[in-house]
C-alpha positions in Angstrom: -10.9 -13.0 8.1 -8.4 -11.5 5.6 -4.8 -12.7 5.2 -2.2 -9.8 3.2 0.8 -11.0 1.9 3.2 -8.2 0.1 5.9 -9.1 -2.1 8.2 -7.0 -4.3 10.2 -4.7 -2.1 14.2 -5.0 -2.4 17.0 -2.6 -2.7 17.1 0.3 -5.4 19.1 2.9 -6.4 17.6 6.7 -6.3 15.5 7.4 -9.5 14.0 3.5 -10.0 11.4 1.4 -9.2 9.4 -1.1 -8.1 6.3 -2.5 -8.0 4.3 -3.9 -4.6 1.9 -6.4 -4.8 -0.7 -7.6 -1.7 -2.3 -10.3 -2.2 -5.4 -11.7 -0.2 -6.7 -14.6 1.0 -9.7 -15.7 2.8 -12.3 -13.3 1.8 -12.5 -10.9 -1.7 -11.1 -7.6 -1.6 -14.1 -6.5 -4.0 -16.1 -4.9 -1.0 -12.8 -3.3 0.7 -10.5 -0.6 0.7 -7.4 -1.1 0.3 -4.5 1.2 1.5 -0.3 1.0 1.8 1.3 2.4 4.3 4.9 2.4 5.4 7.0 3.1 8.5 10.9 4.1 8.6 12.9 3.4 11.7 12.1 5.4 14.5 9.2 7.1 12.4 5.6 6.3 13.1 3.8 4.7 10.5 2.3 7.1 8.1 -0.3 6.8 5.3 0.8 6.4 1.3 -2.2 5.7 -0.8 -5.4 4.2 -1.0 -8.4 2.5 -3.7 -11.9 2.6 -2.5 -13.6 -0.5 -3.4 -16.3 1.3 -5.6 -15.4 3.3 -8.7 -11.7 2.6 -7.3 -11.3 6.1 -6.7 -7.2 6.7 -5.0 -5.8 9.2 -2.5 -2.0 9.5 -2.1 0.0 11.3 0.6 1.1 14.5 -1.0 5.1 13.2 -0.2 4.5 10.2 -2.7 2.2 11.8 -5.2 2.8 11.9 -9.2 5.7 9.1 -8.2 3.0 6.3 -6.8 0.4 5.2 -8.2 -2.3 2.2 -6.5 -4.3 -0.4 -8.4 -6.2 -3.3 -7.8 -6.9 -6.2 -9.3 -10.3 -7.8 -7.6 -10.2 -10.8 -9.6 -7.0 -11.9 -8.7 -7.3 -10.1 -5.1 -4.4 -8.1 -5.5 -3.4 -4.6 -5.0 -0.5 -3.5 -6.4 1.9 -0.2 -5.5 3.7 1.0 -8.4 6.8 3.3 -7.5 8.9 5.1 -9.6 11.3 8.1 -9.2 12.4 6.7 -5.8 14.3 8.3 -3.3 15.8 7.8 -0.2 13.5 8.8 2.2 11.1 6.0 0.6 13.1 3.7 2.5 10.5 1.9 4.9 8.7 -1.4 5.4 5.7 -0.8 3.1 2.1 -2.7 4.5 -0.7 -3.5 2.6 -3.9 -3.1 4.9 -7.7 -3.7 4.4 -10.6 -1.5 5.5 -14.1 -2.8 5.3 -15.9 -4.4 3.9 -17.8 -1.4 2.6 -16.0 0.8 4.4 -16.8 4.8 3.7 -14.2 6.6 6.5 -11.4 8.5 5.9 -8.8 6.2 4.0 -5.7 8.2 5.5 -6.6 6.6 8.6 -4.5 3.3 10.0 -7.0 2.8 13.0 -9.8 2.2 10.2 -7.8 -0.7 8.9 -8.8 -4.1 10.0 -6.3 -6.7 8.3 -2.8 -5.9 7.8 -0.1 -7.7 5.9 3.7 -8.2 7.6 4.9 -5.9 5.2 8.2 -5.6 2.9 11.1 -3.6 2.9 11.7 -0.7 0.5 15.0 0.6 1.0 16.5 2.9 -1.8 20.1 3.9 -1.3 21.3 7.5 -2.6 
């Protein structure tokens, strides 16, 4: 069993950032993928990025790339979302999920998540 626990989302103004962090407890995220997704109101929950958990190799959604950028940190079992240039339709409640362990499917895919984390709001004002 994993536990996710995301910290670091707030209120921003277009154009600044912040920085997500998931952290895990119960098992080591060395052997899992690790993905963020978010969901606006009304939306359905769509994919943002992903680390595999060899060679840490990331996919971002195309809305979100060259602004996001995903990293892990396996000895502290963290993953972390870095944001920057945010704008408003980045306003969502960001989750950190887990996929694995040794998982090898396609990463954009929330039905190949196992453990997810409650999640934290994101919500950038114009």
């Amino acid at each position: 069993q994993v536990q996710l626990v995301e910290s670091g989302g707030g209120l921003v103004q277009a154009g600044g950032s912040l920085r997500l962090s998931c952290a895990a407890s119960g098992r080591t995220l060395s052997t899992y993928t690790m993905g963020w997704f978010r969901q606006a109101p009304g939306k359905e929950r769509e994919f943002v990025a992903a680390i595999s958990w060899s060679l840490g190799r990331t996919n971002y959604a195309e809305s979100i790339k060259g602004r996001f950028s995903i990293s892990r940190d396996d000895p502290k079992n963290t993953v972390y979302l870095q944001m920057s240039t945010l704008k408003p339709e980045d306003t969502a409640v960001y989750h950190c999920a887990a996929a694995g362990p040794y998982y090898s499917g396609a990463y954009y895919r929330a039905s190949d998540y196992k453990y997810w984390g409650q999640g934290t709001q994101v919500t950038v004002s114009s």
